[in-house]
C-alpha positions as CSV (number, residue, x, y, z in Angstrom):
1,X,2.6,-7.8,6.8
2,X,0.4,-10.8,7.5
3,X,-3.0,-11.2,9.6
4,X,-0.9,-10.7,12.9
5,X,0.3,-7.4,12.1
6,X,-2.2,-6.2,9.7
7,X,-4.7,-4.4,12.9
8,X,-2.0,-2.7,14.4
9,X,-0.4,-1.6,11.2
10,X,-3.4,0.5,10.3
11,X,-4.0,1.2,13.9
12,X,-0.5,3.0,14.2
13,X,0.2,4.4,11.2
14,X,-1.9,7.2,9.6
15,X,-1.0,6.6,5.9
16,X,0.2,3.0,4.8
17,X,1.4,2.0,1.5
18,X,0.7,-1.9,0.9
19,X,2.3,-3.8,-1.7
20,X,0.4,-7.1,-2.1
21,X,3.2,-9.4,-4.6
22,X,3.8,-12.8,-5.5
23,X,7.2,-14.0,-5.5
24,X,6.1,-15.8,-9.0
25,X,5.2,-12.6,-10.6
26,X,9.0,-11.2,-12.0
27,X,6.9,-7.8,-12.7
28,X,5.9,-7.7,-9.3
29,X,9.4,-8.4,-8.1
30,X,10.4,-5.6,-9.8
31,X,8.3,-2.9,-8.4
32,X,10.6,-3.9,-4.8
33,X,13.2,-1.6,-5.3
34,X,11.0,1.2,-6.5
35,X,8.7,0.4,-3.3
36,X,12.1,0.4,-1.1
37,X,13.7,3.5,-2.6
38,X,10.0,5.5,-1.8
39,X,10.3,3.9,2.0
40,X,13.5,5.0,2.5
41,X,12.4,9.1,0.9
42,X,9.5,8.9,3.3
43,X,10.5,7.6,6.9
44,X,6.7,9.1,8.1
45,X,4.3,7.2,6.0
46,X,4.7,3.3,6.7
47,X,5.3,1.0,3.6
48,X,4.6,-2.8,4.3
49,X,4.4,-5.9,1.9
50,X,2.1,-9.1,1.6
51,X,3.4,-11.6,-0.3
52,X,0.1,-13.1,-1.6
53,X,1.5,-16.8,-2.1
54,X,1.7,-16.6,1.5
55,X,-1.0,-15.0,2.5
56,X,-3.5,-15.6,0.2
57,X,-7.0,-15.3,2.4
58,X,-5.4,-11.7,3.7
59,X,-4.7,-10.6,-0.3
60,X,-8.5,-11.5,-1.1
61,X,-9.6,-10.0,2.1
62,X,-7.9,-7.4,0.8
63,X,-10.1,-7.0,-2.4
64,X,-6.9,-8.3,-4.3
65,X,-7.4,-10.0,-7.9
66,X,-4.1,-10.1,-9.1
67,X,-0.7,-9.4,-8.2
68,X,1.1,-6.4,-8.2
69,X,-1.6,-4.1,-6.5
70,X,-0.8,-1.2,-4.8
71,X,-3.3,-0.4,-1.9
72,X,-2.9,3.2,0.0
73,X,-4.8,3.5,3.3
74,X,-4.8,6.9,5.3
75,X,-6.2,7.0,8.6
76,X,-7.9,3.5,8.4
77,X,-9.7,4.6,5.0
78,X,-9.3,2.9,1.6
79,X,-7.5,6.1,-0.7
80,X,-6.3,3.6,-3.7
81,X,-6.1,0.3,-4.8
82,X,-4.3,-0.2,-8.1
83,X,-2.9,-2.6,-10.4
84,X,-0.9,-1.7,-12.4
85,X,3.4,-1.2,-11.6
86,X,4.1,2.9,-10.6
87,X,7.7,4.4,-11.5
88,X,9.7,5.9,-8.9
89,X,8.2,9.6,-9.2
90,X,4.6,8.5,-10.0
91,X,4.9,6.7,-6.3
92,X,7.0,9.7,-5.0
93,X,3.9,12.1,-6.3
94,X,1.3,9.8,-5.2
95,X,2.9,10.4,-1.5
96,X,2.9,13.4,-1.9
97,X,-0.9,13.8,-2.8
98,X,-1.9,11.2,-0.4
99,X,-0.3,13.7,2.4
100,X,-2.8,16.7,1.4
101,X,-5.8,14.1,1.8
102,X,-7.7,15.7,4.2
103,X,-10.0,12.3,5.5
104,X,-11.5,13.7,8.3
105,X,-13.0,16.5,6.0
106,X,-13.9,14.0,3.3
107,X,-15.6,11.9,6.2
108,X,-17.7,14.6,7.0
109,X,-18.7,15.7,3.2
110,X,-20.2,12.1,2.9
C-alpha cells in the first residue's frame, strides 16, 4: 500500500489489517508469513503492507515510530496500533474480535 492506494483501501474495505515493515528489520520480515497465512484464513477483511523504507512520510503519517507495527482500521476508525510481533492465533483472535467491533455503536457512545 502506498499514498496512491492508501484512500481507497480504507474507502473499500470495512476492516484493514496494515502491516507497516522495513525490509532491514529481520523481525519484521518474519511477521510476513504469519501476516500471509491470517490473509489467506480471512478472504473478507483486507490485509495490506507498507514497507516503511519506501514509504517513509506515509509510515509517519501513519503515527509509526518503529518498524514492525501492526495498525487495524475498521470502518475508517483507528481500532489498534501496535508494536510489538503477534503469533499466528493472537492475529487469528485479534480478527476475530475486531469483527464483533460494533463502530457505529461506539461512534454514537462518544
Amino acid at each position: 500500500m502506498d499514498w496512491k492506494n492508501i484512500e481507497a483501501t480504507l474507502v473499500d474495505n470495512e476492516t484493514v489489517f496494515i502491516d507497516i515493515w522495513n525490509p532491514n528489520d529481520s523481525l519484521g520480515n518474519g511477521f510476513q508469513p504469519v501476516f500471509n497465512k491470517v490473509a489467506d484464513d480471512h478472504k473478507d477483511v483486507k490485509f495490506a503492507r507498507i514497507n516503511a523504507d519506501i514509504e517513509p512520510d506515509l509510515a509517519k503519517a501513519l503515527g509509526v515510530e518503529s518498524t514492525p507495527t501492526l495498525i487495524v482500521v475498521k470502518k475508517r476508525m483507528d481500532i489498534l496500533q501496535k508494536t510489538e510481533q503477534l503469533g499466528e492465533q493472537m492475529l487469528q483472535d485479534l480478527v476475530e474480535v475486531v469483527r464483533g467491533i460494533d463502530v457505529d455503536e461506539l461512534m454514537m457512545s462518544t
